[in-house]
C-alpha positions in Angstrom: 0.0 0.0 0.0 1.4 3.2 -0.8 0.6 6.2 1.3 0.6 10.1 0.3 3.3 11.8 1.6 4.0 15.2 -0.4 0.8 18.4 0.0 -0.2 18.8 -3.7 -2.0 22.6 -3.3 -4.6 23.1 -5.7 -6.5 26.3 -6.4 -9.4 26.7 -8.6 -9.5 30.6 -9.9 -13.6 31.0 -11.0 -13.0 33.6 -13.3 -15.6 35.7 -15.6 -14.7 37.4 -18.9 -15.4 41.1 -18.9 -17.1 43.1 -22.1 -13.3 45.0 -22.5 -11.8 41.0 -23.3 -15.0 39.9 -25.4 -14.6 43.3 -27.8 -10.7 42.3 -28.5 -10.5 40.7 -31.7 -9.3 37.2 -31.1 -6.0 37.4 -32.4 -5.1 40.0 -30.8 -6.6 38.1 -27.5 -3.7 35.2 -28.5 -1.3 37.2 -28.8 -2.0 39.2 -25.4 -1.9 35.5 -23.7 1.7 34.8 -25.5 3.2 37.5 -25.0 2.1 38.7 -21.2 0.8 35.6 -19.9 2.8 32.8 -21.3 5.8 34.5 -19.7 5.0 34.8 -16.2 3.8 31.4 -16.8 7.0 30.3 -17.7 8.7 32.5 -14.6 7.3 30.0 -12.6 7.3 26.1 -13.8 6.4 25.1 -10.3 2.9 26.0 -10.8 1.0 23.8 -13.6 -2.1 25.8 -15.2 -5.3 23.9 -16.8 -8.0 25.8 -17.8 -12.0 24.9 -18.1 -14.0 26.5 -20.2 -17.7 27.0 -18.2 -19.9 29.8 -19.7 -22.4 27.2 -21.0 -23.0 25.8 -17.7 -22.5 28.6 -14.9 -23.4 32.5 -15.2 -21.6 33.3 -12.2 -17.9 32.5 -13.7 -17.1 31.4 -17.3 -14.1 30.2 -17.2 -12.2 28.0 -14.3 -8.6 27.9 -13.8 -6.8 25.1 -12.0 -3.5 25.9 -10.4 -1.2 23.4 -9.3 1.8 23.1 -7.1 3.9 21.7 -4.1 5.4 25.2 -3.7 2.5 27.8 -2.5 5.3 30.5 -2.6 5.7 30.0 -6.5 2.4 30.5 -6.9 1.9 33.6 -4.6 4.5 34.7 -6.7 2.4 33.8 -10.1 -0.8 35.9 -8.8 1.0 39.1 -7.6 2.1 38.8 -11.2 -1.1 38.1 -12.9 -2.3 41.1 -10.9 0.2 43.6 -12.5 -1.4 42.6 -15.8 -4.5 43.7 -17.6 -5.7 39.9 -16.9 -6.5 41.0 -13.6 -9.9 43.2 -13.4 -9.6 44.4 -16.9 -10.1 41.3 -19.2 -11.5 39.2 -16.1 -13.1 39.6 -13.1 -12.0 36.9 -10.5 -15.0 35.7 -9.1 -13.6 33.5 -6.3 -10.3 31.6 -5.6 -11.2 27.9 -4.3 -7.9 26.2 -2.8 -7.5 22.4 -1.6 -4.7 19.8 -0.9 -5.0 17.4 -2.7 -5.1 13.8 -0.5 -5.0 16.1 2.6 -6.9 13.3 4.5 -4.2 10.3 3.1 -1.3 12.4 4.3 -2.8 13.2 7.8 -3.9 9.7 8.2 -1.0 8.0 6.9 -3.3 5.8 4.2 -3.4 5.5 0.9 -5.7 7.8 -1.1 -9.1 6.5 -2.7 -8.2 8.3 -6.1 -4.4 7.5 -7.5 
């Protein structure tokens, strides 16, 4: 049986696209993501980023964005970054920030977790 032993911190990011982001024209949406996003992104390899799309299913948030790391310091780091950005209240609002530890109960009880 193999137990859990390393905290896995997982944030969800709820976030909802403002009118400013919707009127960019797309390409010019890519190219803000590649060249102001994709960097600080890269500052910090620590933190993994997967992002859900959700505007067909919630009207509270659109989109969700799931950061992961073992290091919350890098990802500190990654927000007050984000935040110096037109990301941050310009193109999207940020609804609500949802963090977890992944397995927190398998570490604490010293078991192996129910989802591998």
């Amino acid at each position: 049986m193999t137990t859990a032993t390393e905290l896995n911190y997982v944030y969800f990011m709820l976030v909802k696209t403002t009118t400013t982001w919707l009127q960019i024209p797309t390409k010019q949406r890519f190219e803000f993501l590649e060249k102001t996003i994709k960097p600080i992104l890269a500052k910090h390899p620590a933190v993994k980023m997967r992002f859900f799309d959700s505007e067909a299913f919630s009207g509270r948030f659109t989109d969700v964005l799931m950061w992961e790391t073992a290091q919350v310091k890098e990802y500190q780091c990654l927000v007050e970054k984000l935040r110096e950005t037109p990301f941050w209240g310009t193109y999207f609002e940020i609804v609500e920030i949802v963090p977890g530890i992944e397995n927190a109960y398998a570490i604490f009880n010293q078991v192996a977790p129910l989802s591998v």
